[in-house]
C-alpha positions as CSV (number, residue, x, y, z in Angstrom):
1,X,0.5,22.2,18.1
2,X,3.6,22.9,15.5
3,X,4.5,26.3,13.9
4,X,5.7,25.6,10.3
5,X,5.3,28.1,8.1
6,X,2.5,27.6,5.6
7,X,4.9,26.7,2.8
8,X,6.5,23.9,5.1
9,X,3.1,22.6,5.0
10,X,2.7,23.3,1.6
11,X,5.7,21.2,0.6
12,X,4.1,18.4,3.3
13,X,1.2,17.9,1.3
14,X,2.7,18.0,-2.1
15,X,4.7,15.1,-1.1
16,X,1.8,13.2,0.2
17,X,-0.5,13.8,-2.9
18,X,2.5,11.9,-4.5
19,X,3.2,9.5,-1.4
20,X,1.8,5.6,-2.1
21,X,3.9,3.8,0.5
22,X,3.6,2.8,4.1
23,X,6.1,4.9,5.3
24,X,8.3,7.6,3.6
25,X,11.2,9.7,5.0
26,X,12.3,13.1,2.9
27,X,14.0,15.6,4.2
28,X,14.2,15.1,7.7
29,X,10.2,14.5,7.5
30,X,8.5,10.9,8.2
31,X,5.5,10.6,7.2
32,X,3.4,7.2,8.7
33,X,0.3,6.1,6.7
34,X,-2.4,5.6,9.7
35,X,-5.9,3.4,9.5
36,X,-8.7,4.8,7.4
37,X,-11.2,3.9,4.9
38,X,-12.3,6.8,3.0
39,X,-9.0,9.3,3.3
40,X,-5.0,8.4,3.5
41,X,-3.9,9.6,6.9
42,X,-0.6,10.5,7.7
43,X,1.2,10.6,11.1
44,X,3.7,13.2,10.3
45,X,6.7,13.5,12.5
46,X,9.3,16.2,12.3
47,X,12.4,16.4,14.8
48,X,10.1,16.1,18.2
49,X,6.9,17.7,16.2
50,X,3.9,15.1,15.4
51,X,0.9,16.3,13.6
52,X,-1.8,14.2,11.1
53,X,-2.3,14.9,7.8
54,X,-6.0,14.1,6.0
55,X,-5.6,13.8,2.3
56,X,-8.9,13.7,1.4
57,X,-8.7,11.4,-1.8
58,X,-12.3,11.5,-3.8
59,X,-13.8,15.0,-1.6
60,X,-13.3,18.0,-0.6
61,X,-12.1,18.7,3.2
62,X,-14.0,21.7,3.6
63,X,-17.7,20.1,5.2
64,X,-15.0,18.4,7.4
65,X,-13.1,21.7,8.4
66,X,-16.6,23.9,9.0
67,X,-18.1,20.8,11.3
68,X,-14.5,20.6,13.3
69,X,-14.2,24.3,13.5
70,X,-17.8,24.6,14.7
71,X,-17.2,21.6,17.4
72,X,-14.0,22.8,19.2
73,X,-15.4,26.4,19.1
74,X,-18.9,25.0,20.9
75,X,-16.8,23.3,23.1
76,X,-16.6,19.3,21.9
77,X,-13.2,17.9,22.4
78,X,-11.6,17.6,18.6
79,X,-8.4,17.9,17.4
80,X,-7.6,21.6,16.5
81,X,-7.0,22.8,13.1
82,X,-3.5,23.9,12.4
83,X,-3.5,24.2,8.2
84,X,-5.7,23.5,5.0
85,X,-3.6,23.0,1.8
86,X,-6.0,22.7,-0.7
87,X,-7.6,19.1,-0.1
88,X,-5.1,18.4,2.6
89,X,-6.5,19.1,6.4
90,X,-3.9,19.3,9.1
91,X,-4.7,18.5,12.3
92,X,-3.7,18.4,16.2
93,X,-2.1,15.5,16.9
94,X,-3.5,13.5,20.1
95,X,-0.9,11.6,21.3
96,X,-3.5,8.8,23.3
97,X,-5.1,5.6,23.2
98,X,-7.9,5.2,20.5
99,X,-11.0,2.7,21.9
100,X,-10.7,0.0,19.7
101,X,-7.6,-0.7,21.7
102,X,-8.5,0.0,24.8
103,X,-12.0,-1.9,24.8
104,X,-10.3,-5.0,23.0
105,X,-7.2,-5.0,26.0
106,X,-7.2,-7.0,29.1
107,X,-8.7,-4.3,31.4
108,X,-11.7,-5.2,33.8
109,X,-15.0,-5.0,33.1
110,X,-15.2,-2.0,35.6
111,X,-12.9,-0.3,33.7
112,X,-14.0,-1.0,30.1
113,X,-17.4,0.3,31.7
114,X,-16.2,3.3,32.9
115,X,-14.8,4.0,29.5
116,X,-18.1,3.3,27.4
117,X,-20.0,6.0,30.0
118,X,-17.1,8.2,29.0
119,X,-18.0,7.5,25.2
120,X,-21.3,7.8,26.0
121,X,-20.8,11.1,27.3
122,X,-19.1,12.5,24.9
123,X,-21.7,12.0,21.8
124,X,-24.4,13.1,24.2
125,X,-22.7,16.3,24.7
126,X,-22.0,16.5,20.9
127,X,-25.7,15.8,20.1
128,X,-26.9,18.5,22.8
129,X,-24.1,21.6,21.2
130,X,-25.4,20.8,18.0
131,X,-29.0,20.2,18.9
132,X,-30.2,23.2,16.8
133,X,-29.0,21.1,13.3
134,X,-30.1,18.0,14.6
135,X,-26.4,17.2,13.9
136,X,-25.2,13.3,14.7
137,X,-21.3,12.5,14.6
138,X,-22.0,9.3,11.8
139,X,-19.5,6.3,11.6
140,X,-19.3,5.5,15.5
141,X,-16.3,3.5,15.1
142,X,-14.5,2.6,17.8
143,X,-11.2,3.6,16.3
144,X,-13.0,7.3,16.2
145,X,-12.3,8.3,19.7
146,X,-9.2,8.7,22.1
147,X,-8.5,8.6,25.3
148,X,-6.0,11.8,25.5
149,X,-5.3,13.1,28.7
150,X,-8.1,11.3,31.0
151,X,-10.5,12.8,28.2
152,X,-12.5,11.4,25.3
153,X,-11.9,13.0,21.7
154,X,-14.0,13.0,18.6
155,X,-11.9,12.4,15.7
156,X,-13.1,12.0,11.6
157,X,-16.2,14.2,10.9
158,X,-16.6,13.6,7.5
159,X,-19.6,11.4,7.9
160,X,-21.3,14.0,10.1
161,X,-25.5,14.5,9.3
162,X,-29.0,15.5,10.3
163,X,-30.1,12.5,12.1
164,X,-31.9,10.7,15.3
165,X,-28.8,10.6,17.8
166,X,-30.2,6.9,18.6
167,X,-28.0,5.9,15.4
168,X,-24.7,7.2,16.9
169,X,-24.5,4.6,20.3
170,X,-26.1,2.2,18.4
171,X,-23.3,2.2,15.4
172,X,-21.2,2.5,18.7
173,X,-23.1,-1.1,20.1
174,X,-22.2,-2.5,16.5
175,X,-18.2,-1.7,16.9
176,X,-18.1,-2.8,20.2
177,X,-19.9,-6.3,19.7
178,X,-17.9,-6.9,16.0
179,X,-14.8,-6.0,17.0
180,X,-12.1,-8.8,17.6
181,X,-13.1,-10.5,20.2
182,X,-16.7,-10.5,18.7
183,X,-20.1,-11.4,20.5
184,X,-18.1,-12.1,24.1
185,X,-20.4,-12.0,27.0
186,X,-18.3,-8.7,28.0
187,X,-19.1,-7.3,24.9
188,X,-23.0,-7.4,25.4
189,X,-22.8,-6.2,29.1
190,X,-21.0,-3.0,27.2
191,X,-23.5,-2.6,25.0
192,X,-25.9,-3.1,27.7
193,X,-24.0,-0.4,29.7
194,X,-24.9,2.2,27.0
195,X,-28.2,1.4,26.3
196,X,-29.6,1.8,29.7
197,X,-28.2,5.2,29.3
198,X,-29.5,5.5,26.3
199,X,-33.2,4.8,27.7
200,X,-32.7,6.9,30.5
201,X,-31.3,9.8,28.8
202,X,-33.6,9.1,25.4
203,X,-37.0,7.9,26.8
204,X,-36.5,5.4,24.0
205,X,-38.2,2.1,24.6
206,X,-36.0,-0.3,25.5
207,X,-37.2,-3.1,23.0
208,X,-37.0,-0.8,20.1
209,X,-33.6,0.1,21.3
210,X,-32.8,-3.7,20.8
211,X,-34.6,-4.0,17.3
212,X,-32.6,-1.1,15.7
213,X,-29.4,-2.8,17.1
214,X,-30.7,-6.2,15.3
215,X,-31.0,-4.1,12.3
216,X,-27.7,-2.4,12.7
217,X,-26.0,-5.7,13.2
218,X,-27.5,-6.7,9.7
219,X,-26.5,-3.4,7.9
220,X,-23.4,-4.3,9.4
221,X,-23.1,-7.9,7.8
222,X,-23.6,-6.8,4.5
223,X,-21.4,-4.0,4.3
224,X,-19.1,-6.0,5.3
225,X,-19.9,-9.0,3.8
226,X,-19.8,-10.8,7.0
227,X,-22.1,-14.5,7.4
228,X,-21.8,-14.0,11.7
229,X,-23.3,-10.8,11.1
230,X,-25.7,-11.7,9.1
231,X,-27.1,-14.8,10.7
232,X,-27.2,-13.2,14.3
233,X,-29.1,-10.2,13.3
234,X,-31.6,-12.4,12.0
235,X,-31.7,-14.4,15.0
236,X,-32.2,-11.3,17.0
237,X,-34.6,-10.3,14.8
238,X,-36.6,-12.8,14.9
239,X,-36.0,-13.3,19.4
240,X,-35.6,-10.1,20.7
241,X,-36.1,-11.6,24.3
242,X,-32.6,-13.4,23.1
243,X,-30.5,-10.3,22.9
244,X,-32.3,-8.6,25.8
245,X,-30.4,-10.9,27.9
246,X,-27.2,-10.9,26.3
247,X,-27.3,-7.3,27.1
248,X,-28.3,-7.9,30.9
249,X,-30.2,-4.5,30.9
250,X,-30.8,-2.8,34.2
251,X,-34.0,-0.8,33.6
């Protein structure tokens, strides 16, 4: 956590309002434009102090700060809150591995499992703290969790909403199989690693399981405007016995 004054931070986000590069240094601060689709997010580095930045660009940060305020005090593991300036959130700076790397390294099968029933058990415990507002985390990207200290974090809440907590490890199923490498035989043994949960723990059917992830694989393709998408969702649609056993379910 730092401990600038509120003007330092002040000053931070004035400069990043008016920041359009990559990377800036002013003043003895760096500030490193990080990935995101919605916001511009800012690794901010001063002497040995790193913190993000969230300049929320077309909304307002405050849905964002009342959700994250409300998950680290029920107990979810979030960044913590250090500073609001106006539409810029600063936040706790997790200095880890985010999943998108970690499920897309070299690392057994094993291990990549282990990690995706960490994942898992992490949004289950999200969905259970906020059971009373039906709450679901939304955009279950893989880049949207860390590995920090053995533990899994939550990061980006912007696209939290009332919602069936199916849709979370399924948008989860949908990273992990379009991510680069896509559609590998690992891949759909992942998927099939969180769905069994996801039966166990959801009493959902496991062949409707499979048809929303057909779906969610077609949602996918057109928001992205991807053809591979597209065309396997329909073949999955259309044989769901097909991706049953791509996912090698144990039930």
């Amino acid at each position: 956590m730092c401990s600038f004054s509120p003007e330092v931070l002040d000053e931070i986000a004035f400069m990043i309002r008016k920041c359009l590069k990559y990377e800036v240094r002013k003043r003895g601060v760096k500030l490193k434009l990080l990935h995101s689709k919605r916001n511009r997010v800012y690794l901010v580095c001063i002497d040995r102090f790193k913190f993000i930045a969230k300049y929320f660009v077309s909304s307002s940060p405050d849905f964002e700060e009342k959700i994250l305020r409300a998950a680290v005090y029920r107990g979810v593991k979030a960044p913590n809150i250090i500073y609001k300036s106006g539409d810029v959130l600063f936040l706790e700076y997790l200095n880890g591995e985010n999943f998108m790397h970690l499920l897309n390294s070299k690392k057994s099968f094993k291990t990549k499992a282990v990690l995706v029933d960490l994942l898992f058990n992490w949004l289950y415990s999200f969905h259970s703290l906020f059971s009373s507002e039906r709450l679901i985390k939304g955009d279950c990207n893989l880049r949207n969790f860390i590995l920090y200290k053995n533990l899994v974090y939550g990061v980006d809440f912007d696209s939290c909403r009332t919602g069936d907590p199916v849709e979370d490890y399924l948008d989860l199923c949908v990273s992990i199989l379009s991510s680069s490498p896509m559609f590998t035989p690992l891949k759909y043994r992942l998927c099939g690693v969180l769905i069994n949960k996801l039966v166990k723990f959801y009493s959902i059917d496991p062949m409707e399981a499979i048809s929303r992830l057909a779906v969610k694989l077609g949602e996918a393709g057109k928001r992205r405007n991807s053809p591979l998408l597209a065309v396997l969702s329909d073949k999955f649609s259309t044989d769901l016995s097909l991706l049953y056993s791509k996912l090698r379910l144990n039930l």
